[in-house]
MARSETI-22017 format. One record per residue: residue number from 0; residue in one letter; x, y, z of N, C-alpha, C in turn. Coordinates in steps of 0.2 Angstrom, whole numbers, m for minus. Example, Ala and Ser with C-alpha at 12.3 -4.5 7.8 and 13.67 -1.06 7.14 Angstrom:
% MARSETI-22017
SITE   resi   resn     n_x     n_y     n_z    ca_x    ca_y    ca_z     c_x     c_y     c_z
SITE      0      A      66     m28      39      62     m22      39      66     m16      39
SITE      1      S      64     m11      35      68      m5      36      64       0      39
% end
This chain:
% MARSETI-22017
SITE   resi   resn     n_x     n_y     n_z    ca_x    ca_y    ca_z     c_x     c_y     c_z
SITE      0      X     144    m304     142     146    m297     144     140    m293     147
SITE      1      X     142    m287     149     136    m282     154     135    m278     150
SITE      2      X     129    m276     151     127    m272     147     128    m263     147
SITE      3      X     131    m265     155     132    m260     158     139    m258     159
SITE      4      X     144    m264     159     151    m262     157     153    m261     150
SITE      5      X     163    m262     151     167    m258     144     168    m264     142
SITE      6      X     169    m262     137     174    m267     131     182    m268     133
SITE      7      X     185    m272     134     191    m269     135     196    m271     131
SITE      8      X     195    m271     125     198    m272     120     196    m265     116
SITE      9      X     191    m260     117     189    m256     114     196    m247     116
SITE     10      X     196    m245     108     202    m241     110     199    m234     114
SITE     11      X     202    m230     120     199    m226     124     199    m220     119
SITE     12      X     191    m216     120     192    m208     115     199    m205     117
SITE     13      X     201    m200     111     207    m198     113     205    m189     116
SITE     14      X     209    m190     119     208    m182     125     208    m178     119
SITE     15      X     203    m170     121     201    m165     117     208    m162     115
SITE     16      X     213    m164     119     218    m160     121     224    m165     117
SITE     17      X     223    m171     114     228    m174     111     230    m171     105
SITE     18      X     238    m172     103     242    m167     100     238    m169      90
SITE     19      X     235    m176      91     232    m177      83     225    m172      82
SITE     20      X     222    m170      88     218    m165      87     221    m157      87
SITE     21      X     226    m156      90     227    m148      89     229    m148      81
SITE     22      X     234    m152      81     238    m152      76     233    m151      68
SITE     23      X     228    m155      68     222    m155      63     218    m148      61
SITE     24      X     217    m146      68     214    m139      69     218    m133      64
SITE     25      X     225    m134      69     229    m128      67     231    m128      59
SITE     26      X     230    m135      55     230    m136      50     223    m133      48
SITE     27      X     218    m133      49     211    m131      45     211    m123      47
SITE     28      X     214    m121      52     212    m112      50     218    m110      49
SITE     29      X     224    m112      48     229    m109      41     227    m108      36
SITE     30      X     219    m111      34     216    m112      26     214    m103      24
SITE     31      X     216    m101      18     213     m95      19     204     m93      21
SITE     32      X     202     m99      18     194     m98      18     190    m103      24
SITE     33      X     197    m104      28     195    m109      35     187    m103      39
SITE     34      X     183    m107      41     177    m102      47     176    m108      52
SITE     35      X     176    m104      58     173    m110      62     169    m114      61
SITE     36      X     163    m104      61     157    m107      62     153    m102      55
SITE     37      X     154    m105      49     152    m104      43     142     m99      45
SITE     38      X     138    m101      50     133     m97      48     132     m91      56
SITE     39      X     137     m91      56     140     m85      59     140     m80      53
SITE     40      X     145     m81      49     146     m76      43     140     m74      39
SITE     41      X     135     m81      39     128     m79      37     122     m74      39
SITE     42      X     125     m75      46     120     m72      50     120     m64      49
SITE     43      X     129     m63      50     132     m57      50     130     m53      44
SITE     44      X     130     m55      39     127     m52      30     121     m54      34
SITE     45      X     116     m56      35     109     m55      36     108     m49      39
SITE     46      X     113     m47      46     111     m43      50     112     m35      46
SITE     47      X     118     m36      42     121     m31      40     115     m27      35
SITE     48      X     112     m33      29     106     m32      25     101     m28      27
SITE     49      X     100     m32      35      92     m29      38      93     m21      40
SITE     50      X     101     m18      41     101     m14      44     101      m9      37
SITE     51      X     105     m11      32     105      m6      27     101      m5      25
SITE     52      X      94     m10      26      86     m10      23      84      m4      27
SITE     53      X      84      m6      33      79      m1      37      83       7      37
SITE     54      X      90       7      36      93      14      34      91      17      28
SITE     55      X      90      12      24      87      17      19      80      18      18
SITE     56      X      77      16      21      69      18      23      67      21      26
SITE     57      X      72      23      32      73      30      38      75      34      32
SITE     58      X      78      33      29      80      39      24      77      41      19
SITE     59      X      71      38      16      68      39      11      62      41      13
SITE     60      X      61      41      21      56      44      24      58      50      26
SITE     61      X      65      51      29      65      57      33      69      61      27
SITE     62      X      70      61      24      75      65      17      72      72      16
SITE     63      X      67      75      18      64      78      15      65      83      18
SITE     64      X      64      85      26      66      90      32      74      92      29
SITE     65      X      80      87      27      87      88      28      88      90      22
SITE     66      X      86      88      15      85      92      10      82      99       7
SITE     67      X      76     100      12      73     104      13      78     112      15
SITE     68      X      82     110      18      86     115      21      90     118      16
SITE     69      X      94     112      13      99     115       7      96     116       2
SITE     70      X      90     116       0      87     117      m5      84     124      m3
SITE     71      X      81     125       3      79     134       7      85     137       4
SITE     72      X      92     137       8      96     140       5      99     142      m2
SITE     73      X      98     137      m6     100     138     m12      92     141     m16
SITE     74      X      87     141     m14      83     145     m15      81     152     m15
SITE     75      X      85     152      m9      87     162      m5      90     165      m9
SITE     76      X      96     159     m10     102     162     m15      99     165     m23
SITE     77      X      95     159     m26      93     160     m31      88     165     m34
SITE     78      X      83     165     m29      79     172     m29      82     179     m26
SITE     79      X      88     178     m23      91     185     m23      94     187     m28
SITE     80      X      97     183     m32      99     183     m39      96     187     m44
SITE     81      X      88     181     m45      85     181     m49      80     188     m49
SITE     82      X      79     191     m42      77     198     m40      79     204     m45
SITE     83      X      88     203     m42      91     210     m42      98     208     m49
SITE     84      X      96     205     m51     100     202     m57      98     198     m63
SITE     85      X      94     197     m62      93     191     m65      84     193     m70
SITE     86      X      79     187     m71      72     187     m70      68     187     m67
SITE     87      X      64     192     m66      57     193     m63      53     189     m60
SITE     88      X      51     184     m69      48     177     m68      51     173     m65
SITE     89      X      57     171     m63      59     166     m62      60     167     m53
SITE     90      X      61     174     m51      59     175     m44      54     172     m44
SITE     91      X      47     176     m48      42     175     m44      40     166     m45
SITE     92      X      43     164     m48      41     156     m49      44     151     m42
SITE     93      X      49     154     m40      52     153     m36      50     154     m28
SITE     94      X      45     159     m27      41     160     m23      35     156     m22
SITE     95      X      33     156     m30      27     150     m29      25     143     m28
SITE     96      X      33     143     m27      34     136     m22      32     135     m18
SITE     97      X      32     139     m14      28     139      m4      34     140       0
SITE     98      X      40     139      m6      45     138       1      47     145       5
SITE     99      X      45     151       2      45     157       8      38     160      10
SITE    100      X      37     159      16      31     164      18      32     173      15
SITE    101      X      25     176      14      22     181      13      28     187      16
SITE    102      X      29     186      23      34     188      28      43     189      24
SITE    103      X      42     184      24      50     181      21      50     186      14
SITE    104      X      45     183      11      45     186       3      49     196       4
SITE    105      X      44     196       9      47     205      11      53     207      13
SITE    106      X      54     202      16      62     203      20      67     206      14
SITE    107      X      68     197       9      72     197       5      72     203       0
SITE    108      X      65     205      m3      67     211      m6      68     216      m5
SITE    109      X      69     216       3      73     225       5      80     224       5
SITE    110      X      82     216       5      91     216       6      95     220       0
SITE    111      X      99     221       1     103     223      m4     110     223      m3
SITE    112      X     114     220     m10     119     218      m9     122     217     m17
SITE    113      X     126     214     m16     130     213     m22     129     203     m23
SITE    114      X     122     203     m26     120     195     m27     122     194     m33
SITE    115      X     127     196     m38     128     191     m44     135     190     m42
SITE    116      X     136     192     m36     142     185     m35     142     177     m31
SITE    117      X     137     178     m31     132     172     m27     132     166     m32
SITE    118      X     132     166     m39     133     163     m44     138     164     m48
SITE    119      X     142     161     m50     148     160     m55     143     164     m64
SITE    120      X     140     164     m64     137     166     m70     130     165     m70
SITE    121      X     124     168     m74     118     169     m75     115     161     m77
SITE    122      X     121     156     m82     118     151     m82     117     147     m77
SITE    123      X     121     146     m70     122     145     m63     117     145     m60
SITE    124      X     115     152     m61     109     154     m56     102     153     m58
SITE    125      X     103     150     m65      96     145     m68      96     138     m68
SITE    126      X     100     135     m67     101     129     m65      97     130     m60
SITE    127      X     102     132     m54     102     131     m48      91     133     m46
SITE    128      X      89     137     m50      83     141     m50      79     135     m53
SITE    129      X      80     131     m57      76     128     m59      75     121     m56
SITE    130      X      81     117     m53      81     115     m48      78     115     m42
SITE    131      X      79     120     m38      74     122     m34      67     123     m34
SITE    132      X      65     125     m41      57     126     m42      55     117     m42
SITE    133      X      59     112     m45      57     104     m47      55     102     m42
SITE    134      X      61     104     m37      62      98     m31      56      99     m28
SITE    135      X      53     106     m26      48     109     m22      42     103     m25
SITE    136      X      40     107     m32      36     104     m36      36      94     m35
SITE    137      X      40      95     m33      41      86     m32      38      82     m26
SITE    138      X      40      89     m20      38      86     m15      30      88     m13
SITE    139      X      28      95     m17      21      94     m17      18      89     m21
SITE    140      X      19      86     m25      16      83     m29      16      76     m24
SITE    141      X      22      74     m23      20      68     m17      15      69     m12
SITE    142      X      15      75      m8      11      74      m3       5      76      m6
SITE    143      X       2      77     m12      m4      80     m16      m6      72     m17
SITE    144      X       0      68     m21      m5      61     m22      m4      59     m29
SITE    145      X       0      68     m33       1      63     m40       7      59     m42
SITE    146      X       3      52     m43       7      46     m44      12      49     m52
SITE    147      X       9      51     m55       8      53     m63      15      58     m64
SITE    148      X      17      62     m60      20      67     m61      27      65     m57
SITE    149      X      28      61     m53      34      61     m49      41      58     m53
SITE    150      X      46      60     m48      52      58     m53      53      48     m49
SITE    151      X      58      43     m48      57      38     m47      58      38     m40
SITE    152      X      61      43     m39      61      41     m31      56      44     m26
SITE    153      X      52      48     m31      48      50     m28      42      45     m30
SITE    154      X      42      39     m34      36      36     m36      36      30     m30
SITE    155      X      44      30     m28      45      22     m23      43      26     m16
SITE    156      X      46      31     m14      40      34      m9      35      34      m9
SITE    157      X      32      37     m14      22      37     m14      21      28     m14
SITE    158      X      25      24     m15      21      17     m15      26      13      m9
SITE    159      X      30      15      m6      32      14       2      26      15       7
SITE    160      X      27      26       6      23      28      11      19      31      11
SITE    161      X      17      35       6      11      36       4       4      34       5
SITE    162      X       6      31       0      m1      23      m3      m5      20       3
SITE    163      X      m1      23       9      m1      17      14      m4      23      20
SITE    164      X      m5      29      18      m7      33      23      m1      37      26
SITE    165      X       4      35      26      11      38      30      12      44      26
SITE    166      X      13      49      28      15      57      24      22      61      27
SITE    167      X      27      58      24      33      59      26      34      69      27
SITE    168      X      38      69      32      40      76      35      41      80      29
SITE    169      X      40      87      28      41      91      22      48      94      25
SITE    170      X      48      96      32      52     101      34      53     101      41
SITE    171      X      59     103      44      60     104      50      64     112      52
SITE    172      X      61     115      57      64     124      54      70     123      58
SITE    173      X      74     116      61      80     117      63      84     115      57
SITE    174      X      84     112      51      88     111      47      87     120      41
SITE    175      X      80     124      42      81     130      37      85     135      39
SITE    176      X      88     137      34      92     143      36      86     149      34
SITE    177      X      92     154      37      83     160      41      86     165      34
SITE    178      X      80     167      32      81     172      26      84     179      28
SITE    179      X      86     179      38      88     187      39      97     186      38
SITE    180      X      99     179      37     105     180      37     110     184      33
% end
């Protein structure tokens, strides 16, 4: 025999298109947990992983500017409160945050208004006051460098971005509300 011819006793492969092969197919992806291409679906969780990684690390870096805004406001809020209704101290602690300039500081206390409606009640508007003084204190502290003082999310930024030189944004004046509103 040639090495280069058939057998002819050998049976011919059966067309892609023979009914023993559809028929086995159509069987295997009726299975509920049939996949064609099993590291396709791998891939797809890897892809999906890489993207929720790097979302949350745009996040953990930029959170601070978008934060910053509702925390401005809820700090207006509280220091108009804590002005004309409220504590002295806990205004002026409030300012010692940095979160209103000198300018600003004056604005607020020529307003005048009915601000103890602004809080459902005086223990609201300590909350909310006290809150505001932490968060401040939180984010000075990160970009100040103390490892010692931050809360945990502030401890995995300072060893993301910090440590490393990177000094995440504190604020952006499009996301603050203006103190003349």
């Amino acid at each position: 025999m040639s090495l280069f011819g058939k057998d002819p006793t050998a049976q011919p492969a059966p067309s892609p298109y023979a009914r023993e092969r559809i028929e086995r197919e159509i069987a295997h992806l009726k299975k509920p947990a049939s996949v064609r291409d099993p590291k396709a679906t791998r891939r797809s969780l890897a892809a999906w992983l890489i993207v929720l990684t790097v979302g949350s690390l745009l996040w953990l870096f930029f959170m601070d500017p978008i934060l910053h805004g509702f925390k401005r406001t809820d700090a207006i809020h509280a220091y108009l409160y804590q002005r004309n209704c409220g504590s002295d101290q806990k205004g002026l602690a409030l300012t010692g945050t940095g979160v209103f300039t000198p300018n600003e500081i004056d604005r607020l206390n020529q307003r005048h208004g009915a601000f103890q409606e602004l809080f459902p009640s005086p223990a609201a508007a300590d909350q909310t006051t006290q809150a505001v003084i932490e968060y401040f204190k939180g984010v000075a502290d990160l970009h100040a460098g103390r490892y010692e003082q931050l809360d945990l999310v502030g401890k995995i930024r300072y060893q993301l971005f910090v440590r490393f030189g990177l000094q995440p944004p504190t604020d952006w004046n499009v996301f603050d509300s203006s103190v003349t509103e």
